[in-house]
Structure formats: C-alpha cells, structure tokens
C-alpha positions in Angstrom: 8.3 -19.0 2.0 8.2 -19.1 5.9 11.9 -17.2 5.8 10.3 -15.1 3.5 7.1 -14.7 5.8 8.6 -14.7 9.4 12.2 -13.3 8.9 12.0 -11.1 11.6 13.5 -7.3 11.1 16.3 -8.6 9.0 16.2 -10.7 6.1 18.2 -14.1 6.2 21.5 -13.1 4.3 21.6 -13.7 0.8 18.0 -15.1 0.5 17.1 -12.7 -2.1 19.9 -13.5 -4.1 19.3 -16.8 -4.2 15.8 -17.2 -4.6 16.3 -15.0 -7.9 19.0 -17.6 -8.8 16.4 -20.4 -8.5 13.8 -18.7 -9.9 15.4 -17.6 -13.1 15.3 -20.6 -15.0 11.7 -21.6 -14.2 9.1 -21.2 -16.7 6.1 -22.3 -14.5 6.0 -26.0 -16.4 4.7 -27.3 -13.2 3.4 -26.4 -9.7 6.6 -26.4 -8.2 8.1 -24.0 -10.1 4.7 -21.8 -10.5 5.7 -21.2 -6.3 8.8 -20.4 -6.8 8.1 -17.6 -9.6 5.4 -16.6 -6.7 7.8 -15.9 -4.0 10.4 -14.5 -6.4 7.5 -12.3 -7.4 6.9 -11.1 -4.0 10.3 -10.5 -3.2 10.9 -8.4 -6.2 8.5 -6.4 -5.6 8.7 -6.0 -2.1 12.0 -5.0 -3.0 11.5 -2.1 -5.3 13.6 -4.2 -8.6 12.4 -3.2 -12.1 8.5 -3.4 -12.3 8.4 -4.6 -15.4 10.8 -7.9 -14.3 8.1 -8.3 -11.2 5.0 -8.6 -13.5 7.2 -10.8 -15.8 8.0 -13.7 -13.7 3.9 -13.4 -11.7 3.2 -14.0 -15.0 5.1 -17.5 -15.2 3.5 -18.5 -11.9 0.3 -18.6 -13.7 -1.8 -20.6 -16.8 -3.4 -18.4 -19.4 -3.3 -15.5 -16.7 -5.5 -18.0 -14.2 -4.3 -20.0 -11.2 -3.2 -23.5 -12.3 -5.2 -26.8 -11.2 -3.7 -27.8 -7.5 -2.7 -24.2 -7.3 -6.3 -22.5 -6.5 -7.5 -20.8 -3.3 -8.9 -24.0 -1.5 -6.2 -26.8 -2.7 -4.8 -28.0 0.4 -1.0 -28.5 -0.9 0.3 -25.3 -1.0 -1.6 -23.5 1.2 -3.0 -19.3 0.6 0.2 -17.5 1.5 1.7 -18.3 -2.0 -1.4 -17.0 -3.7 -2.1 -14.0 -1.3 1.9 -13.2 -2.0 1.2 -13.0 -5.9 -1.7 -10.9 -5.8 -0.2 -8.3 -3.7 2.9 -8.2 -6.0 0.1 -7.3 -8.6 -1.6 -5.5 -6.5 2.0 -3.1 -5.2 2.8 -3.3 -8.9 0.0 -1.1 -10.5 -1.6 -4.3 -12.2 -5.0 -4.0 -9.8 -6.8 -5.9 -12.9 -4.8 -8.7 -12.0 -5.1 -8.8 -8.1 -8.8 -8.0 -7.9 -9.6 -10.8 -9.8 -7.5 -13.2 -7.8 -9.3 -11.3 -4.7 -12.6 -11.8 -6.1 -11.5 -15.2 -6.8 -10.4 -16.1 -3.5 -13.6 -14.2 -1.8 -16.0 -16.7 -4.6 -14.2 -19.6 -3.9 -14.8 -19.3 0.5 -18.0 -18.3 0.5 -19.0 -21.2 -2.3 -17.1 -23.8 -0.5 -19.2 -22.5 3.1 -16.1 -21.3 5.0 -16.4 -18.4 7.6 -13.6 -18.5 9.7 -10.3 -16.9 8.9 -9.5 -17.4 5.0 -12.7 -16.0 4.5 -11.4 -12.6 6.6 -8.4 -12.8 4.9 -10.3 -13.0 1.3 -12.6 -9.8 2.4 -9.3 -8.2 3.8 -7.6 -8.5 0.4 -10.7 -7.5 -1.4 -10.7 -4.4 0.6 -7.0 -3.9 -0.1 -7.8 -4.1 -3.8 -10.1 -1.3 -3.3 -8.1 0.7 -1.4 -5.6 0.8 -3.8 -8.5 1.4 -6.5 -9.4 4.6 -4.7 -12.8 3.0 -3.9 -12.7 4.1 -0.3 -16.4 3.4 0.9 -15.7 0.1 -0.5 -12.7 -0.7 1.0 -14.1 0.3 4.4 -17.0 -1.9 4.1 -15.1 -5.2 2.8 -12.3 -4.7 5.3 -15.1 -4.0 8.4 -16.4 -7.1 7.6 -13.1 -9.0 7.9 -11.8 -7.5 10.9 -15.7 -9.0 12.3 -15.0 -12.1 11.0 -11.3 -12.2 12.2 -12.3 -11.5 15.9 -14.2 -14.4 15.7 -10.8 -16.1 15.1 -8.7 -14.3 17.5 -6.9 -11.2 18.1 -3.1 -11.3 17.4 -3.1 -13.5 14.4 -1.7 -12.2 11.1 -5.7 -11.9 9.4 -6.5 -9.7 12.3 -3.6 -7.4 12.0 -4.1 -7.5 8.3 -8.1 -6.4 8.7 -7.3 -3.6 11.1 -4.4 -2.2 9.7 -5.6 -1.8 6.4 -8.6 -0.6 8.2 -7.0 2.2 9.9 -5.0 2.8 6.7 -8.4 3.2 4.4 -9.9 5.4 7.4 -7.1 7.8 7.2 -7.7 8.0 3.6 -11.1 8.8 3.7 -9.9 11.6 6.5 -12.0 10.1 9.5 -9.1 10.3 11.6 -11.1 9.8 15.1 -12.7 6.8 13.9 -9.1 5.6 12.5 -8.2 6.2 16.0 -11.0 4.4 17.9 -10.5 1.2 15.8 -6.7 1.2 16.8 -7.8 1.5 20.3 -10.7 -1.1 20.3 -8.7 -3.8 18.7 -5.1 -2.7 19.7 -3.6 -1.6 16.6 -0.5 -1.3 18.1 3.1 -2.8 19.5 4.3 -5.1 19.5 3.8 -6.4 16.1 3.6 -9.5 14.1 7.0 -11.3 13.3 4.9 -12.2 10.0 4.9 -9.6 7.0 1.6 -7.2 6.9 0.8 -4.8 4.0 0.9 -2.1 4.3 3.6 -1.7 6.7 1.7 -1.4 10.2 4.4 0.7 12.1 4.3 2.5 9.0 0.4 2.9 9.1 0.3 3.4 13.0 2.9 6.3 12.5 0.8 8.4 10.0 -2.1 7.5 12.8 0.0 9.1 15.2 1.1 12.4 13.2 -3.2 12.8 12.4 -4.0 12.7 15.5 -1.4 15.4 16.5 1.8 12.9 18.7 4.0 13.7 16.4 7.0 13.0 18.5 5.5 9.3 19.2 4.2 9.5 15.1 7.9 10.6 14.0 9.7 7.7 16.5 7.2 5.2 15.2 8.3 6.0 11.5 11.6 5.6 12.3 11.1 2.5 13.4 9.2 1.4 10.2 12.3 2.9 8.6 14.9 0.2 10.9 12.2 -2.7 9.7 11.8 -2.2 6.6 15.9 -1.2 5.6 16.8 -4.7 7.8 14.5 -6.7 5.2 15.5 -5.0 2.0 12.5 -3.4 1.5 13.0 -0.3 -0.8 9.9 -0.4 -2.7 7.9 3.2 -1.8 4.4 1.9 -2.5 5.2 -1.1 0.3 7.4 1.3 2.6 5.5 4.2 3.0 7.6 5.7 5.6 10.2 7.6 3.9 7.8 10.1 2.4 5.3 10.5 6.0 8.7 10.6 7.6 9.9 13.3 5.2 6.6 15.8 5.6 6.5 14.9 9.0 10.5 16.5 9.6 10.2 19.3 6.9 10.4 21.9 9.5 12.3 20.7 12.6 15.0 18.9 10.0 14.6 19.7 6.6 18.2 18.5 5.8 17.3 14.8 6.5 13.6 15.8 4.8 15.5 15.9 1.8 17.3 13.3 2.0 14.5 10.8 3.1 12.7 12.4 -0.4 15.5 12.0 -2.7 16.1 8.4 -1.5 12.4 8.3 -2.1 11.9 9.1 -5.7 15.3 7.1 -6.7 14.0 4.1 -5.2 10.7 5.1 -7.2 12.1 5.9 -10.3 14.4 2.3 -9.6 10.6 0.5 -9.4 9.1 2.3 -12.3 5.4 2.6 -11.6 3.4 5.6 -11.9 1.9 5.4 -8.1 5.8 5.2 -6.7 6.8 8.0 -9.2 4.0 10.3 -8.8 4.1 9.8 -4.9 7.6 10.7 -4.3 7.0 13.9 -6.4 4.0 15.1 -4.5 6.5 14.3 -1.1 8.8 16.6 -3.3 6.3 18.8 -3.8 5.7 19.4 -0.4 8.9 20.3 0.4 9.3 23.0 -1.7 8.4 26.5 -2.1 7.5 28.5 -5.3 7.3 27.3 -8.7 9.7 24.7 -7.7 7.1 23.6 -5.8 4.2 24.0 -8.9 6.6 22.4 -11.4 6.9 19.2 -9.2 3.3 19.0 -8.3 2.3 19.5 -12.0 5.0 16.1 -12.2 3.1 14.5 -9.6 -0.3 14.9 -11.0 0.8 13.5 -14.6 2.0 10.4 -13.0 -0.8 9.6 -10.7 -3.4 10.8 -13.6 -1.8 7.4 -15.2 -2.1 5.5 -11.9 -4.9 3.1 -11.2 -4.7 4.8 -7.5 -7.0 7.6 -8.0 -7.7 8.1 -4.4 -3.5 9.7 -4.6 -4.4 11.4 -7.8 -7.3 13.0 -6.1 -5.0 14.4 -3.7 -2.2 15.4 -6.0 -4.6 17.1 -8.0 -5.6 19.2 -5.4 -2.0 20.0 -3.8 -1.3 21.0 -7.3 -4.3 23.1 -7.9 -3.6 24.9 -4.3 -0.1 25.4 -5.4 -0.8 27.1 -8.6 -3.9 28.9 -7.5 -5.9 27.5 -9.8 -9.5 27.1 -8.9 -10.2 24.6 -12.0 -7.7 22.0 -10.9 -9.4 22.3 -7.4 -12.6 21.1 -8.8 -11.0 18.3 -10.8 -9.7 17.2 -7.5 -12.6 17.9 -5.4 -14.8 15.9 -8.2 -11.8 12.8 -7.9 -12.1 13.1 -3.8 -16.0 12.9 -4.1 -16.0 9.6 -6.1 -13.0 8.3 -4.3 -15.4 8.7 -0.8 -12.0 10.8 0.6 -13.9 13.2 2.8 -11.1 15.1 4.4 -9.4 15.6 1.0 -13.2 16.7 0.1 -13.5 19.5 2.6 -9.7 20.4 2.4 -10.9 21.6 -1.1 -13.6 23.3 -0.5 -12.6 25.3 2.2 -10.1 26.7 -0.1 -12.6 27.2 -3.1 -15.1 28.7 -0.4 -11.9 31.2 0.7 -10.7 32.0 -2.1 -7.9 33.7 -1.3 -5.3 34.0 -4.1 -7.3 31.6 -6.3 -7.8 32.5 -10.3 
C-alpha cells in the first residue's frame, strides 16, 4: 500500500505485476486477502486494465457488496487508505452506486463516532468527489467547502487538504466559476510542489486546466506536461484518472496539431483499452474538438451516445451541447442547456444560451 501510495513519479519496477500475481488467487475468504483485492483494485484501475476485471476483483474485497467486520471505516487495523482506494476504483470505474455508498458510509460512521478532525474532511472530500462525478455540482461544492474548513483545522500540506482543494478547484471549473477556482488556489496554495502521496484527480493535471482558464496558457500547457511525465512514470493510462492528455490535446490544437493528435488517439485507445462510457465518450468529444466538418458532427454525435450512458452527466451536459453547436441544431442545445441547469454548470449554462440567443446558423 505505502509503495502504492508514496511511489514518487515512478512506480517501483514490477509492482503492478506482482501485486496482480498475488491478488489473483484471492477470493476475499478473509481480511487479508479482502486488502489485497483492494489495492489490486486500485491499481487496475488507476491503470486503465479492462473495467470489467477492476469491478470484478472490488467485488472480492467485499461481503454481500458491504465492508466486512474489522474492515469498516473506524477499525483501527487497517487503517482508511485501503477503503478510500476501493471506493475511488468504483468511483473512476463508472459504478458511483457503489462509491457513494461507501462515501456516505464513511461520512455516517465519523460524525456518529464524534470525530472532526481529518477523516472527517476526508469523508466530506470523498463525498464531494462522488458528487462531482454525479454531475451534482452545487453539491459537490458545498461538501468539498466544508472539508477543505475542516482540513485547515488540521494543517495545510497534508494529503486531506490537497485532496479538499483540488477537488475544489476541479468542481469550480466545472461549474465555470473560474475566478473563484482561482482565488481558492491562491488562498490555500493549490500549487507546487506537490504531495509525494497519490491525489485524485491528478492536481498538476487540475492546476493546468486552472491555468489554460484563466488565460497562462504557456505556464497551463508546461504544467500538463508535467502531469503527463507523472502520470506515464507511474503507469497511469487510465483517461478518467489522467486527465491530461485530452486538456493537453485542446490546449495544442493550434500551435501543434500534429502532437494534438496524437495525445487524442493515445487518448481514446487507452479509453476504449478501459471500456467505460465516461473514458469513451470523453476522448471522443477531445476528438471532436479537433476536427472540422461533419467529421467533427459524426464524432460529437459518438461522444454524446456514450456519455448519455454515463453516470457523469455534468460531461454529458457538455457533450450535448458541443454536439448541438456542431450540428446547428437548436433542440440538442436545449437538451444540454436543461442537463447544465440541473448539473449547477453555469459557464456551460451561458455558453448555451449565448448561442440560442445568437442564433446564427442554428435550425
């Protein structure tokens, strides 16, 4: 776990390889072996392997789809990294049932047993993550506000308050308060040098779309490529985790649209290697945005039949209206601007009805 946790910018050599070795005969019979299938979970999916292999062996780590006695979120034997490492390989994996209720879980079980220092950030932190990856963006932004409150309390430069303000900063970009995303890196220095420890999402990843929003895009593109060094030294190939390639991509489609294409392609392999909708459907609107034409259309239309099967609806709010731009069409504008209203995404709100107020070359 701690190789796994702190390994630094490149994995140890061969740990991947043989954690799956270990893993693979373990059917969870006991507690040992349900941690095992926990960090062979996370590594999986962290990864990018075969979704459907991730979910199967989370699965094994747990009783009747419930953490098993000695296992739960305030047992002092194993410790919360183990279970916080499961629920975000459900959680990456499109299986938000599954992590939300092991957030929701871990938020019950804190507050029952009367702590308020830093698992109880942590639990609000993941909470918020669930609903970020919901789409619930008011949401997300109030449970992850009320982390990063409790994890100052704590202290800065600890893994639960890079946690609370990254995915802070992430869930503000979303909603398109870009200012405020900014102000919150600046108040609480969201910012290198960062953890040795893992943080999802990727924070050089989040910091660089941070940067291309507020208009650096030199210091925005540099700081993707760094995400890009991390994240290839660990073995992270999973598009959902490493959101870089496709930020990276949009963010060189003019000055170097050779490489753009490249990043994109390596993109939607690695997604189509994963199999989930969300890393399928968001490599295709990367695609889309690439393009001109009814190239263009064509992949849009992909992306938006993907993500329509995503639980992410926050991405299918904004593939919905990329597509609806693309193909003129005024009615695919209002089924995104209707998604982006009940996602709480109010840049991707007044993107759309700026066009529908235009209305130049809509039908």
């Amino acid at each position: 776990m701690l190789e796994g946790i702190y390994g630094g910018d490149v994995t140890a050599p061969g740990r991947s390889e043989r954690l799956a070795a270990l893993a693979r005969p373990c059917t969870g019979r006991d507690n040992s072996e349900r941690a095992l299938l926990m960090l062979r979970g996370f590594d999986a999916m962290t990864h990018g392997e075969n979704v459907e292999e991730v979910v199967e062996v989370c699965d094994r780590a747990l009783v009747n789809g419930r953490l098993a006695p000695g296992l739960g979120w305030t047992d002092p034997e194993w410790g919360i990294e183990l279970l916080m490492m499961l629920a975000c390989a459900y959680a990456y994996s499109d299986r938000l049932d599954r992590a939300e209720a092991l957030y929701t879980d871990a938020l019950r079980a804190y507050e029952t047993a009367g702590w308020s220092g830093g698992h109880l950030s942590l639990a609000h932190a993941y909470v918020g993550l669930g609903h970020r990856r919901r789409g619930r963006l008011r949401e997300a932004e109030t449970s992850l506000r009320e982390s990063l409150r409790l994890a100052e309390r704590v202290g800065r430069r600890l893994p639960l308050h890079w946690s609370a303000t990254c995915n802070l900063v992430d869930t503000l970009l979303a909603r398109g308060h870009v200012e405020e995303a900014w102000a919150i890196a600046e108040q609480y220095g969201f910012a290198p040098p960062y953890p040795s420890t893992i943080i999802l999402p990727e924070p050089r990843a989040v910091r660089g779309r941070l940067l291309l929003a507020v208009g650096r895009t030199k210091e925005g593109i540099n700081e993707l490529e760094a995400a890009e060094k991390a994240a290839t030294g660990r073995g992270f190939h999973n598009p959902v985790v490493a959101t870089w390639a496709v930020d990276l991509a949009r963010a060189l489609a003019t000055e170097d649209p050779a490489r753009a294409a490249v990043l994109v392609a390596d993109a939607r392999r690695y997604a189509e290697r994963f199999g989930t909708d969300t890393a399928i459907g968001e490599a295709l609107r990367c695609a889309a945005a690439l393009e001109t034409g009814q190239r263009a259309v064509r992949l849009a239309a992909q992306a938006v039949t993907y993500l329509e099967s995503s639980p992410c609806q926050y991405e299918h709010a904004a593939a919905r209206v990329e597509y609806g731009i693309l193909a003129r069409s005024v009615a695919e504008i209002q089924r995104g601007l209707t998604l982006a209203k009940s996602c709480g995404a109010d840049g991707l709100v007044a993107q759309a009805r700026d066009v529908l107020e235009t209305g130049r070359g809509l039908r």
